[in-house]
Jmol script that loads the backbone (N, CA, C; Angstrom):
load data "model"
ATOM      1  N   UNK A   1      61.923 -99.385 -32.210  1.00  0.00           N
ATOM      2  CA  UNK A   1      60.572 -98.906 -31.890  1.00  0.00           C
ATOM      3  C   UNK A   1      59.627 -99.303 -33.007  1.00  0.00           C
ATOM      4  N   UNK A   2      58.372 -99.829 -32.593  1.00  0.00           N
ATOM      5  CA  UNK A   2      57.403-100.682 -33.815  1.00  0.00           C
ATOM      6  C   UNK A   2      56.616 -99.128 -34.497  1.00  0.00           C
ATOM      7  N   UNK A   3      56.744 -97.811 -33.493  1.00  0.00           N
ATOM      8  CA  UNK A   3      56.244 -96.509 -34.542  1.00  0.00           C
ATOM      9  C   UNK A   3      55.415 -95.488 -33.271  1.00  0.00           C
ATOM     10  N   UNK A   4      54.826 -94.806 -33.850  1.00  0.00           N
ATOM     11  CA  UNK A   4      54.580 -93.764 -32.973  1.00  0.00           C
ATOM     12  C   UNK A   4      52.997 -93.271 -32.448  1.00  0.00           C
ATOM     13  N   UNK A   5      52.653 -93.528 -31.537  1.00  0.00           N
ATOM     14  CA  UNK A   5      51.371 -92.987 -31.126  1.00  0.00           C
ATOM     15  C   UNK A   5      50.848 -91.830 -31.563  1.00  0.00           C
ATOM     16  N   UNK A   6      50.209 -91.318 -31.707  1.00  0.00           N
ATOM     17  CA  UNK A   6      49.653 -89.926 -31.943  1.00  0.00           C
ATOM     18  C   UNK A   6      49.214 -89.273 -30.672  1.00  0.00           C
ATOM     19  N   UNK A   7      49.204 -87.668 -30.956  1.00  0.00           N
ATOM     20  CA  UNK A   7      48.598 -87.487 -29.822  1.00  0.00           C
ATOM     21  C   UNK A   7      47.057 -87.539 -29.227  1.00  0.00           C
ATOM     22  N   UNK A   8      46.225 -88.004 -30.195  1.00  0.00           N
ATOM     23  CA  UNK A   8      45.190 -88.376 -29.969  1.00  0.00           C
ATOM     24  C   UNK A   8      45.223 -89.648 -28.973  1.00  0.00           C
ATOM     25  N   UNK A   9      46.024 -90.693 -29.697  1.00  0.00           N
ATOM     26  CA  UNK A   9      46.174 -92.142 -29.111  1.00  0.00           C
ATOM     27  C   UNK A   9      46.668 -91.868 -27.566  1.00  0.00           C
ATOM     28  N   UNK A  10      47.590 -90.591 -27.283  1.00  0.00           N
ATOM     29  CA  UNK A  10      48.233 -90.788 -26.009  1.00  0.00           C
ATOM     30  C   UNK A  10      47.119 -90.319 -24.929  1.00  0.00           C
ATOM     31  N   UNK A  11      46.217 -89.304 -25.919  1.00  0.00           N
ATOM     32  CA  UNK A  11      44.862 -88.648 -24.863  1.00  0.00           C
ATOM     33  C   UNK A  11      43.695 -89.603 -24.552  1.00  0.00           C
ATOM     34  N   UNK A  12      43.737 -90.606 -25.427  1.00  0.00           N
ATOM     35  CA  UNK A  12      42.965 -92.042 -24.645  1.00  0.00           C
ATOM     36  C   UNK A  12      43.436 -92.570 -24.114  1.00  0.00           C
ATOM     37  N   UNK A  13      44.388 -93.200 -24.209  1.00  0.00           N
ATOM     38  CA  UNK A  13      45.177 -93.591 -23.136  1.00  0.00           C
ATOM     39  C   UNK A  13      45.813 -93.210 -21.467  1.00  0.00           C
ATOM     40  N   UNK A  14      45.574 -91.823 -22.084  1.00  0.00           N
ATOM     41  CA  UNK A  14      45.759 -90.911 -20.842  1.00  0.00           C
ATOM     42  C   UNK A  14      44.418 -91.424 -19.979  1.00  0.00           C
ATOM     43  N   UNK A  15      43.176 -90.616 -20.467  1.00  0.00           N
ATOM     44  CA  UNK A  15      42.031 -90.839 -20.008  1.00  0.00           C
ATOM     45  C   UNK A  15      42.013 -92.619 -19.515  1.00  0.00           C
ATOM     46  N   UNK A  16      41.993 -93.305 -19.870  1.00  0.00           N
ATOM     47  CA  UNK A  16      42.099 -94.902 -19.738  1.00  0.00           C
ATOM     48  C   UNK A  16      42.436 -95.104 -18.156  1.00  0.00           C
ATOM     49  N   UNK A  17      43.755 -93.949 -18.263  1.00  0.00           N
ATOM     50  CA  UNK A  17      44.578 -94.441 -17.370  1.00  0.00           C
ATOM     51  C   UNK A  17      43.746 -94.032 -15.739  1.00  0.00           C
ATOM     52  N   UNK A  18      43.590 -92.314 -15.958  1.00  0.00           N
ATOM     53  CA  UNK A  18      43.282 -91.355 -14.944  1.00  0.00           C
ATOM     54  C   UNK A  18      41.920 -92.099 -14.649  1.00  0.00           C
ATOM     55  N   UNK A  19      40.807 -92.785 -15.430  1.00  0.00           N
ATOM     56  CA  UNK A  19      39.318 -92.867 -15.047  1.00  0.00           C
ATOM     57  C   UNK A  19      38.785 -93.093 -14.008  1.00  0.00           C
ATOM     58  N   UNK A  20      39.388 -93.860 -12.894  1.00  0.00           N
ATOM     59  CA  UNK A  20      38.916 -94.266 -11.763  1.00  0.00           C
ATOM     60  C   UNK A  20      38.664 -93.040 -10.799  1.00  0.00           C
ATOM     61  N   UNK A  21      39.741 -92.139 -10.887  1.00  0.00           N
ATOM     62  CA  UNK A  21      39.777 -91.191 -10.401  1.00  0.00           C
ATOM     63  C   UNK A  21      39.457 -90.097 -11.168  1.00  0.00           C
ATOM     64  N   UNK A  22      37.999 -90.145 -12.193  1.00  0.00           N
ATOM     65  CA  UNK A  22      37.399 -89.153 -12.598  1.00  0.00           C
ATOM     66  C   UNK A  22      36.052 -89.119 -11.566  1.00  0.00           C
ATOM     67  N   UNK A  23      34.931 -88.405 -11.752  1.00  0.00           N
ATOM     68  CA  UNK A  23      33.868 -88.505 -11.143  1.00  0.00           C
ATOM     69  C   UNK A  23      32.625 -88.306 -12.038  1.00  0.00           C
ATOM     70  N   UNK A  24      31.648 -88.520 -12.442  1.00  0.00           N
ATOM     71  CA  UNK A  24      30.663 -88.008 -13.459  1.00  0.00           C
ATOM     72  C   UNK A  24      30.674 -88.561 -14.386  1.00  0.00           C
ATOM     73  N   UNK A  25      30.190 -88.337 -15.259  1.00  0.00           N
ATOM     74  CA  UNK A  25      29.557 -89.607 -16.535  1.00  0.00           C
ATOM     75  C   UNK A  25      30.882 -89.749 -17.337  1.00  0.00           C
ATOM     76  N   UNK A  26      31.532 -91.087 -17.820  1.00  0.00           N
ATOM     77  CA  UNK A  26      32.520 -90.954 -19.101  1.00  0.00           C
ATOM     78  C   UNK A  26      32.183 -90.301 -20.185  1.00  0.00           C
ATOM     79  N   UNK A  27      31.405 -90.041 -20.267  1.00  0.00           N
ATOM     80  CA  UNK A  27      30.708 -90.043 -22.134  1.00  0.00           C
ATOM     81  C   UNK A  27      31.299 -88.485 -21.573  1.00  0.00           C
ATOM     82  N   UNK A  28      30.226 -87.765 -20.594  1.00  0.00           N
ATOM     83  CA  UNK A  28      31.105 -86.166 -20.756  1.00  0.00           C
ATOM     84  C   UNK A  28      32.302 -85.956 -20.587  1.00  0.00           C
ATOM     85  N   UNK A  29      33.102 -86.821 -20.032  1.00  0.00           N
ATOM     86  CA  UNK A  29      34.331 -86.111 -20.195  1.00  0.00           C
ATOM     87  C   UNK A  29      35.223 -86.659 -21.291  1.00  0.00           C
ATOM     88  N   UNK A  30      34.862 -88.021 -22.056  1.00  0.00           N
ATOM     89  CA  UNK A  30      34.937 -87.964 -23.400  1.00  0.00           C
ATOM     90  C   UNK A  30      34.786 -86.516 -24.288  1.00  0.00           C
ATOM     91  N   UNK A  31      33.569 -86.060 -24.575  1.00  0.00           N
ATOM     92  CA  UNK A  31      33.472 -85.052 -25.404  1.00  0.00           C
ATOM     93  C   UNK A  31      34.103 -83.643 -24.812  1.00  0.00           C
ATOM     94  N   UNK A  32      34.311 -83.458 -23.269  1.00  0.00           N
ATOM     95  CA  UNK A  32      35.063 -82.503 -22.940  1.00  0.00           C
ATOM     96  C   UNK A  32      36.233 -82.500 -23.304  1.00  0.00           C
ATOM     97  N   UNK A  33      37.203 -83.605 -22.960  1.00  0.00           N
ATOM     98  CA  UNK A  33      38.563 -83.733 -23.190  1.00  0.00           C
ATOM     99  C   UNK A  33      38.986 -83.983 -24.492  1.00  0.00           C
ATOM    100  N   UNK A  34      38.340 -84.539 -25.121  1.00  0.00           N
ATOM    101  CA  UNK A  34      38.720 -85.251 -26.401  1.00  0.00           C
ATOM    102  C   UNK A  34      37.880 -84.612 -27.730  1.00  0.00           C
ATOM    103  N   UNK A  35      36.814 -84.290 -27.440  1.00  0.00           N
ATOM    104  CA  UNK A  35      35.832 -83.590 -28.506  1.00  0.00           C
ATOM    105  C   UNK A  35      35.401 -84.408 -29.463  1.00  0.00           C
ATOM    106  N   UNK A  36      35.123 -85.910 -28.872  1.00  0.00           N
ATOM    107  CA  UNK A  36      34.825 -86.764 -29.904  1.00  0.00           C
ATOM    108  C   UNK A  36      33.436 -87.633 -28.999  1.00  0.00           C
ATOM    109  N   UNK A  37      32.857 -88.204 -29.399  1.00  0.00           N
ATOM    110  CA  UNK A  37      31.340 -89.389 -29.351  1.00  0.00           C
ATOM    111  C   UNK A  37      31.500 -90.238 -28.491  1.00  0.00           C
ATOM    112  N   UNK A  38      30.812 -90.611 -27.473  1.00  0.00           N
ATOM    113  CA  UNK A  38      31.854 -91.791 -26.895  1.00  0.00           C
ATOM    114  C   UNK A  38      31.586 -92.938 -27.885  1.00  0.00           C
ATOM    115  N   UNK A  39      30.774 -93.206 -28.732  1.00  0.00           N
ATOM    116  CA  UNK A  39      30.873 -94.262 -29.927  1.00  0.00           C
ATOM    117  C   UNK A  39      32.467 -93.993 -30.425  1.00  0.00           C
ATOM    118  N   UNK A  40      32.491 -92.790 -31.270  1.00  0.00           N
ATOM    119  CA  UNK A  40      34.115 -92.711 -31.761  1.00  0.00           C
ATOM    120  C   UNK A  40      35.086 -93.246 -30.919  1.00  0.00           C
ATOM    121  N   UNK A  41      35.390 -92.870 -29.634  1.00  0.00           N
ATOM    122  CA  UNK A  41      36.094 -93.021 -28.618  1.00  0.00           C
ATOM    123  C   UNK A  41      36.348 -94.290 -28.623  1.00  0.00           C
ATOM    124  N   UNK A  42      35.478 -95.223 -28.198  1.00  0.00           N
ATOM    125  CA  UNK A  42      35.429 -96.696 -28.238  1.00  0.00           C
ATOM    126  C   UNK A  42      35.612 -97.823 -28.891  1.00  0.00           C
ATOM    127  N   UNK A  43      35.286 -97.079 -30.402  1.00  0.00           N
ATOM    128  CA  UNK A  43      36.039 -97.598 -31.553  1.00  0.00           C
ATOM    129  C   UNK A  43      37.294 -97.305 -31.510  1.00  0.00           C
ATOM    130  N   UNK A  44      37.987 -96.144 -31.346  1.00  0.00           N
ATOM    131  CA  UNK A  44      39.622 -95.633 -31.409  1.00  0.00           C
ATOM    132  C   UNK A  44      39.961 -96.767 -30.708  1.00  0.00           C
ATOM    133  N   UNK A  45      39.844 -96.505 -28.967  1.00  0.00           N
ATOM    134  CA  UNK A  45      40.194 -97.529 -28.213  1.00  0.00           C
ATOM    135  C   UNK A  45      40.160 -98.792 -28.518  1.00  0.00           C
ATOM    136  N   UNK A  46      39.131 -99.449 -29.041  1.00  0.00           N
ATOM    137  CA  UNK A  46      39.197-100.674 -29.723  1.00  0.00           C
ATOM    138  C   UNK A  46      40.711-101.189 -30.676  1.00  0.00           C
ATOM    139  N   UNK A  47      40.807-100.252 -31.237  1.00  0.00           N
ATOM    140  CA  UNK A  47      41.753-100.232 -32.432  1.00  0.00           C
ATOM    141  C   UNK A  47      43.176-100.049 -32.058  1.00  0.00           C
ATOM    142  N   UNK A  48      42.891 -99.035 -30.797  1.00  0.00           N
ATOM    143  CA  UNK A  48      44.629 -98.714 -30.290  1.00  0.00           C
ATOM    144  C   UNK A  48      44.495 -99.866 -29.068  1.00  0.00           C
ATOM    145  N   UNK A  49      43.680-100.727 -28.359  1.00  0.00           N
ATOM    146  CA  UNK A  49      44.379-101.354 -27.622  1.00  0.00           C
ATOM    147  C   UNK A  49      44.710-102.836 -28.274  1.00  0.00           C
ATOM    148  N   UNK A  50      44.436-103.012 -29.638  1.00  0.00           N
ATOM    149  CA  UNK A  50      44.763-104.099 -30.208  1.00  0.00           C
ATOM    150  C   UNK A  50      46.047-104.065 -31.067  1.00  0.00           C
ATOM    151  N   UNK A  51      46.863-102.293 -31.208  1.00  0.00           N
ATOM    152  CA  UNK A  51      48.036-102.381 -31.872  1.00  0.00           C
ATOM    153  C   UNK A  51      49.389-102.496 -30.762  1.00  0.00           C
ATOM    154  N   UNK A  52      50.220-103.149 -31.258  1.00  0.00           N
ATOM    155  CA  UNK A  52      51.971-103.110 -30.812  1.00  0.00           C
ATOM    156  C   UNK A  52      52.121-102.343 -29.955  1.00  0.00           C
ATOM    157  N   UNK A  53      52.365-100.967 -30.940  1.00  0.00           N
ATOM    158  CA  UNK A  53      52.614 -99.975 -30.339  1.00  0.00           C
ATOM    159  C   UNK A  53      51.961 -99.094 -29.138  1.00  0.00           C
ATOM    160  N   UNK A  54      50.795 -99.648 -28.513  1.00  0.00           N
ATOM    161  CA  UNK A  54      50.022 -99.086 -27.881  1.00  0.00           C
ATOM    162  C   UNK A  54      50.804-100.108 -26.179  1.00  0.00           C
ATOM    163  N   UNK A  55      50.190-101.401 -26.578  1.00  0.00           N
ATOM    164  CA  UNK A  55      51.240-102.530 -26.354  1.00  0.00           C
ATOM    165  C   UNK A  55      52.538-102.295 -25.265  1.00  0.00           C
ATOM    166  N   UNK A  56      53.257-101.786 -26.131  1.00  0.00           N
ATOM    167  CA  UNK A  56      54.820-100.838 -25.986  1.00  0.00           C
ATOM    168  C   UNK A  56      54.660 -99.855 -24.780  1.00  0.00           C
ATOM    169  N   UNK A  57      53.253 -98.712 -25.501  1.00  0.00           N
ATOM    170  CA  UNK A  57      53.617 -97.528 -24.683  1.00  0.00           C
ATOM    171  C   UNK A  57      53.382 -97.500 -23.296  1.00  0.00           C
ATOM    172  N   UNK A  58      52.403 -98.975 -23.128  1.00  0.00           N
ATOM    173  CA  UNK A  58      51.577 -98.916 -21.849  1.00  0.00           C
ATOM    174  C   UNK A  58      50.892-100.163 -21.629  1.00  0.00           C
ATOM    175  N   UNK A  59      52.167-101.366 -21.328  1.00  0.00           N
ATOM    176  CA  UNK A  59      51.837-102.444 -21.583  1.00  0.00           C
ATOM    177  C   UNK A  59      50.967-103.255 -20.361  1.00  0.00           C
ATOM    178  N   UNK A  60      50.857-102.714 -19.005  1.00  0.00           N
ATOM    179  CA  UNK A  60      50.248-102.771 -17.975  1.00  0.00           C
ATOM    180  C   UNK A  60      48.364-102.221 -18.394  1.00  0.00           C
ATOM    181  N   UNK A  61      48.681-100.934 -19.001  1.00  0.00           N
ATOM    182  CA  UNK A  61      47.297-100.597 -19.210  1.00  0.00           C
ATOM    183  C   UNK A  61      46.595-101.160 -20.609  1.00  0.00           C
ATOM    184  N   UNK A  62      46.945-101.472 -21.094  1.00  0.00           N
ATOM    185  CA  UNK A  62      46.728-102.227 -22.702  1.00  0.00           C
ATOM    186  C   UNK A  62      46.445-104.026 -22.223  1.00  0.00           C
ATOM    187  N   UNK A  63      47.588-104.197 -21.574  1.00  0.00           N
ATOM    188  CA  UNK A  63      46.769-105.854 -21.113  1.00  0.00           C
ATOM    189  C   UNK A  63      45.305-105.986 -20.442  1.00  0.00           C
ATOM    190  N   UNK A  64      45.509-104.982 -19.388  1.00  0.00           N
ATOM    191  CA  UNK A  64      43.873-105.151 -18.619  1.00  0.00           C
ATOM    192  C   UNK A  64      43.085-104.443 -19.680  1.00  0.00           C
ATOM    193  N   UNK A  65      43.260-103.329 -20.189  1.00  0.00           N
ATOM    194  CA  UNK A  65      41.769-103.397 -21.155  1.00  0.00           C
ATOM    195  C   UNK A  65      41.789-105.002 -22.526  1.00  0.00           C
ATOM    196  N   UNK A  66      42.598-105.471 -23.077  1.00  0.00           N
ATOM    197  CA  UNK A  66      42.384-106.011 -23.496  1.00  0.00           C
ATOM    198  C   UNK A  66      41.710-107.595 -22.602  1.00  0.00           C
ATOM    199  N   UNK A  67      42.157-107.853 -21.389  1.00  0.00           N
ATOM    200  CA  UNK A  67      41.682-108.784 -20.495  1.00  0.00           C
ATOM    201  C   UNK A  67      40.008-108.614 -20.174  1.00  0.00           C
ATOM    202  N   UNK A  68      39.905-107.204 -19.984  1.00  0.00           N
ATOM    203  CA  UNK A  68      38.479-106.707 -19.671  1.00  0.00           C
ATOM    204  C   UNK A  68      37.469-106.870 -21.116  1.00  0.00           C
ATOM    205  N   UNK A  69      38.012-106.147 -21.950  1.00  0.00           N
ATOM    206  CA  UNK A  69      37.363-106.468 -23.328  1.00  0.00           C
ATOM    207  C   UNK A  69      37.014-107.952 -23.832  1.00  0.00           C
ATOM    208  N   UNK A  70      38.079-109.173 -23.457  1.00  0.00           N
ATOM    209  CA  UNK A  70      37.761-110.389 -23.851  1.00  0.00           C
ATOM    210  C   UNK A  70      37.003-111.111 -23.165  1.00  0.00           C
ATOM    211  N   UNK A  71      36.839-110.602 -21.891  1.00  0.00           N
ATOM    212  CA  UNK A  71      36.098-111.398 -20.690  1.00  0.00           C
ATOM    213  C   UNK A  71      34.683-111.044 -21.287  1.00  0.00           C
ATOM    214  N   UNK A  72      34.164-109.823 -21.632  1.00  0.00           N
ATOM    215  CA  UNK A  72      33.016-109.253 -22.050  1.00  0.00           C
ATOM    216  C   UNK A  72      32.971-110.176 -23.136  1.00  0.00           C
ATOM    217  N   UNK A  73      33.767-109.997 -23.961  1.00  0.00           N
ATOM    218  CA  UNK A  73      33.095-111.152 -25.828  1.00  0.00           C
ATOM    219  C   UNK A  73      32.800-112.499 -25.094  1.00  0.00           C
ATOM    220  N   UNK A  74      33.921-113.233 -24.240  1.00  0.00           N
ATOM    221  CA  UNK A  74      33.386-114.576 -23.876  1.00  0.00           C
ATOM    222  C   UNK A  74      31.863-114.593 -22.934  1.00  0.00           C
ATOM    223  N   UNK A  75      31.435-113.288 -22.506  1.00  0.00           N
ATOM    224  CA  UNK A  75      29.968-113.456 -21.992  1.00  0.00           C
ATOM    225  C   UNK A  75      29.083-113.176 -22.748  1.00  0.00           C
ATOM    226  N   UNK A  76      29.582-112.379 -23.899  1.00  0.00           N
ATOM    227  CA  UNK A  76      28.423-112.861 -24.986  1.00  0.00           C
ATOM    228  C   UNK A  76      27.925-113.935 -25.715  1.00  0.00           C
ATOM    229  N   UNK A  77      29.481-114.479 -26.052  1.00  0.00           N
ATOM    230  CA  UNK A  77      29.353-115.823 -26.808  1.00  0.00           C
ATOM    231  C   UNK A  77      28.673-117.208 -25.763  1.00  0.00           C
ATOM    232  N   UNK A  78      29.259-116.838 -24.957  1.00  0.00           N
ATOM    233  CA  UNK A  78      28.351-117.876 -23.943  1.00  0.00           C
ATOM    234  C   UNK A  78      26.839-118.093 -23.587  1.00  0.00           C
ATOM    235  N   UNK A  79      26.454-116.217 -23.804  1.00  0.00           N
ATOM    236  CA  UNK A  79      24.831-115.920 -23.571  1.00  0.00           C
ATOM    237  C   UNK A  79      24.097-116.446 -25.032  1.00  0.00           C
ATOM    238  N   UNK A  80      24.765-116.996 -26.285  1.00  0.00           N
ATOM    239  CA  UNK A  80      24.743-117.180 -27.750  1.00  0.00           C
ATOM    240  C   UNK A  80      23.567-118.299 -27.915  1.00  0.00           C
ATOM    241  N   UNK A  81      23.025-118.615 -28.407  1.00  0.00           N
ATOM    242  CA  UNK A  81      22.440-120.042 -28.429  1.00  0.00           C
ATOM    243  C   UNK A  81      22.848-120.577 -29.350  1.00  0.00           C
ATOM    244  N   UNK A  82      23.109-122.469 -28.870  1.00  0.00           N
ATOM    245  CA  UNK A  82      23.543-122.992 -29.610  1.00  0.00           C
ATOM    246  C   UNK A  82      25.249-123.081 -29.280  1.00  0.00           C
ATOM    247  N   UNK A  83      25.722-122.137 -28.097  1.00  0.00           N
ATOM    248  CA  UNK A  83      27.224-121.499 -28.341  1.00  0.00           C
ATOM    249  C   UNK A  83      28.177-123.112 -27.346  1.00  0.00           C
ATOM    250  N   UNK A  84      29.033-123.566 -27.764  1.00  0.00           N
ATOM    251  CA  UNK A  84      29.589-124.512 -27.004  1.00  0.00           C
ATOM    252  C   UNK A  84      30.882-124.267 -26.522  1.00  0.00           C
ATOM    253  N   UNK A  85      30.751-124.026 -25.580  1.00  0.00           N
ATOM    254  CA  UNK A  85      32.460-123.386 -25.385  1.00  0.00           C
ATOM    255  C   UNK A  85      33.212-123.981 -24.134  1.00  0.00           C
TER     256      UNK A  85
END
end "model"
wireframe off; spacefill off
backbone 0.3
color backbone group
């Protein structure tokens, strides 16, 4: 085993997972469930869907956010001027 999630890490992930089938704004049920910013949130997530172990725990849900996340940077870099890609 590459190490251990926290239970913070497993309650984003949780949320990650359940969202489609939430209803109402993310940001509130960010600070409901989690008691954190959705800025904080997004940074965490940032950070846990780029480690191993996250990887490991939930490798179906960790590929598509990381697929979704890169598709977004390549439409920035593309919107870039000057950008050749």
């Amino acid at each position: 085993m590459l190490g251990e999630l926290t239970e913070r890490d497993r309650a984003i992930l949780a949320l990650e997972t359940a969202w489609p089938r939430h209803g109402g704004a993310k940001e509130e049920v960010i600070r409901a469930q989690l008691g954190m910013s959705s800025a904080r949130y997004y940074q965490l997530l940032g950070r846990l869907i780029d480690s191993d172990v996250a990887l490991e725990y939930d490798p179906l849900l960790v590929g598509r956010l990381r697929r979704l996340r890169d598709g977004r940077a390549r439409k920035r870099a593309a919107r870039t001027p000057g950008f050749v890609g």
